[in-house]
N, C-alpha and C positions, 0 to 999 in steps of 0.2 A: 501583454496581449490586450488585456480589457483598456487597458489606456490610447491604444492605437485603435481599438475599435472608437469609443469615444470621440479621437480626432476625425474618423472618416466616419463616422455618422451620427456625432454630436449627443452631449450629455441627457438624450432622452433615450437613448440605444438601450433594450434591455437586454444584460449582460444574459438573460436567460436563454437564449439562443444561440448564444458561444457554448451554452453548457448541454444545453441540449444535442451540440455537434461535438462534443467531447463524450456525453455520454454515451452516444451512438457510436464515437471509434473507439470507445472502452469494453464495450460490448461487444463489439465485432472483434476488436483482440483478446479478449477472452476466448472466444470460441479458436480461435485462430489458436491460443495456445493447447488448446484440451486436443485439437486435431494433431498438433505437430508432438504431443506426448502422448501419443498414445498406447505409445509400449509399455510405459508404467504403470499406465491404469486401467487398460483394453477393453477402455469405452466405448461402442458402437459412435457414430456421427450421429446418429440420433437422440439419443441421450447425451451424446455431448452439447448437442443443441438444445436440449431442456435446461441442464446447466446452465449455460447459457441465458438462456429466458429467465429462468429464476434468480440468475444472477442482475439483471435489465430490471428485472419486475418485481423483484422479492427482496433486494437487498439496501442497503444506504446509497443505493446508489442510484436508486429513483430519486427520493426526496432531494439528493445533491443536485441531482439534475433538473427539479423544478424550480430548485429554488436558486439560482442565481448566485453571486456575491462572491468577492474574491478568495474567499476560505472556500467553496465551495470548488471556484475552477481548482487551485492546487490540488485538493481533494483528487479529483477526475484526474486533470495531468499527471499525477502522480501514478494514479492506477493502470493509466494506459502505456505508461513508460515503462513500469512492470513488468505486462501482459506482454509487451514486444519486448520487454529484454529476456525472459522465458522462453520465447517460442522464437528468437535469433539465437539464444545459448543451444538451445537443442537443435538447431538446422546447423550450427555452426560443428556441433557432436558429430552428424555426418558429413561434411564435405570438409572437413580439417580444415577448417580455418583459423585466425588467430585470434579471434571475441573479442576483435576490438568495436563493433557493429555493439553487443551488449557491454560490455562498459560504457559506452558512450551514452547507453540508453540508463541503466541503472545512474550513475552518473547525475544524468538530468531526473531521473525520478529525485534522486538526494539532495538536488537543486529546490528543486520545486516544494521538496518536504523534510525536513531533515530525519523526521522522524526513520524513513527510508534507508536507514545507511548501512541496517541489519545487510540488506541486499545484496554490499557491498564483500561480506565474508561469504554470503552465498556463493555467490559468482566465484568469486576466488579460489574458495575449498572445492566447487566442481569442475573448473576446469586443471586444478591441480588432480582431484579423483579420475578424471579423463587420462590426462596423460600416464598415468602409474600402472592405469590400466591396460594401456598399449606396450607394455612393459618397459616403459620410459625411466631411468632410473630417477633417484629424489631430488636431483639437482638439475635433473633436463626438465621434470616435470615443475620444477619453483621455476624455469625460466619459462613456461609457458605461460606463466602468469602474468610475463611483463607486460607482454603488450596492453592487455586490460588494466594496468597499474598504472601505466603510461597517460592513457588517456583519461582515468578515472584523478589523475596525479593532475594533469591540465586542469580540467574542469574543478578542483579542489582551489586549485591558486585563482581559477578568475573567482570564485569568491571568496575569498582570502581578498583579492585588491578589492572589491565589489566592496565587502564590509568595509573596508578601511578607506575609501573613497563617499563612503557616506556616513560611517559613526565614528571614524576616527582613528581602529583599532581592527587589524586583518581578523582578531579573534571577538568582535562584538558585533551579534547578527542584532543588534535592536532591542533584545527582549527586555532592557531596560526604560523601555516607550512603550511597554507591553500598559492597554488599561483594562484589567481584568474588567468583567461584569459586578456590578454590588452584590447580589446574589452569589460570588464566589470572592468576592472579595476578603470578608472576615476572616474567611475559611483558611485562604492564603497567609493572610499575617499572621495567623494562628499556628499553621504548622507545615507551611510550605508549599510550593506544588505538588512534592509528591511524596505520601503518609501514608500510613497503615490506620489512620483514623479516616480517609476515604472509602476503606476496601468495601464493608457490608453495606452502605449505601449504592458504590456503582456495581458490587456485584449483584444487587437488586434488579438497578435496571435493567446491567445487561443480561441477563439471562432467567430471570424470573417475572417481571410485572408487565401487563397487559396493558397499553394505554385506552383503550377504549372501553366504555365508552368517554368520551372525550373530559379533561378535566384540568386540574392546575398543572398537575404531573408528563401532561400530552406530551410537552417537547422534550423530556429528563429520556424517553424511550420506551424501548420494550425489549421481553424476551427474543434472543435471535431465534432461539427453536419455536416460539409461539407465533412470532409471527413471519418466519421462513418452516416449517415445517419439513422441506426438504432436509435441514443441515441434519436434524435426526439421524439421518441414512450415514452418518460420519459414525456415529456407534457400529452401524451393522457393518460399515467396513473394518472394522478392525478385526474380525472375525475371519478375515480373508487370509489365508496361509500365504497364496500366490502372489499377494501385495503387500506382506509385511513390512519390508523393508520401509517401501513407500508410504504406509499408514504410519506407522510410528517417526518416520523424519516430519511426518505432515503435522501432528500432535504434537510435535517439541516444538514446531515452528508455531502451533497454536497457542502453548503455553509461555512460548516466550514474548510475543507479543501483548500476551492477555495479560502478563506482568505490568508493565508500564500505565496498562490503560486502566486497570484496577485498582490502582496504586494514584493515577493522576488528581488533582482537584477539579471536580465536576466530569459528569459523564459523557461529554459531548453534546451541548448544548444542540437542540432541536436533532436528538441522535432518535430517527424512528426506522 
């Protein structure tokens, strides 16, 4: 994308306005999906629409979006393939269709990041909990599976040849032309990318230190609850009897993510 912008309006185009119109349909799919779930969490639209905001205005998802730069678009791309692969899984939950609409979409989130691919056993294991439910027996209910396999199975091979048409090898995405930063560099030859001698430094940033006022630390981050304040309100939901289910899948999904990023070398450079 940012290199077709480039050709139609030449190397002074600031990619900042691609990302700017990514953050704004990341945003808007966000909302888009808190409306089409509603049953799970029986948020009013209005409060879905603060959500919303605080997601636009409160999260990494401003500074992505000021700041440009092609780590920055996957970032967004990523999110917003997401947000529409959530909110087609669950339109697709009522009108019976076959989620080949969200594979297709998760799919290209895993494209864009590989980190993503978690999404990948999401989608599977509910549209398998879908079928079981309709009292589909466990072999009707693994073929419902295909068609999302199918497509997520394409889009796997075009990069599979994508790799091997540029580094030589269907299984080497590059990360051997990977040039860490100096600043994270030692760290690397030291004990890896991903260590248990990272943890108390990133779990610093993320959820305990304040960046302001402004200092050497500014771009390392800050607390998510110090400076989103809304997330808080994830403790009081677990108090909700009528949303258990929901609360606790959403926590295991929180903790599993939080694993890798804990565990990674540096915190996400300019993570505020």
């Amino acid at each position: 994308v940012l290199f077709r912008s480039v050709l139609l309006f030449g190397a002074d185009w600031s990619d900042a306005w691609l990302t700017m119109g990514l953050g704004t349909l990341a945003t808007t799919a966000i909302f888009s999906m808190l409306e089409v779930t509603k049953r799970l969490h029986g948020l009013s639209t209005s409060k879905s629409l603060l959500l919303t905001l605080a997601f636009g205005f409160g999260s990494p998802c401003l500074p992505l979006v000021l700041g440009g730069t092609v780590w920055h678009v996957s970032q967004l791309f990523t999110t917003l393939f997401l947000a529409l692969a959530v909110t087609a899984t669950f339109r697709d939950d009522s009108a019976g269709r076959s989620y080949v609409v969200p594979g297709v979409l998760v799919g290209m989130a895993c494209l864009t990041r590989a980190s993503a691919v978690g999404a990948v056993a999401w989608l599977l294991a509910h549209v398998y909990a879908q079928a079981r439910s309709k009292s589909a027996s466990r072999l009707s209910a693994a073929c419902a599976t295909l068609p999302a396999i199918s497509v997520l199975g394409a889009l796997a091979s075009l990069l599979l040849i994508y790799n091997f048409a540029r580094f030589g090898s269907p299984l080497d995405n590059g990360v051997g032309y990977h040039q860490p930063d100096p600043m994270i560099l030692e760290d690397i030859r030291a004990h890896g990318l991903f260590s248990f001698y990272y943890l108390p430094r990133n779990f610093f940033y993320h959820y305990i230190a304040y960046p302001f006022p402004a200092s050497e630390d500014l771009l390392m981050g800050g607390s998510l609850f110090l400076m989103t304040p809304l997330y808080l309100g994830a403790f009081l939901a677990s108090e909700s009897k009528d949303l258990s289910r929901t609360v606790w899948g959403l926590w295991a999904t929180v903790v599993l993510l939080a694993i890798p990023s804990l565990l990674l070398c540096g915190t996400g450079w300019t993570q505020l």
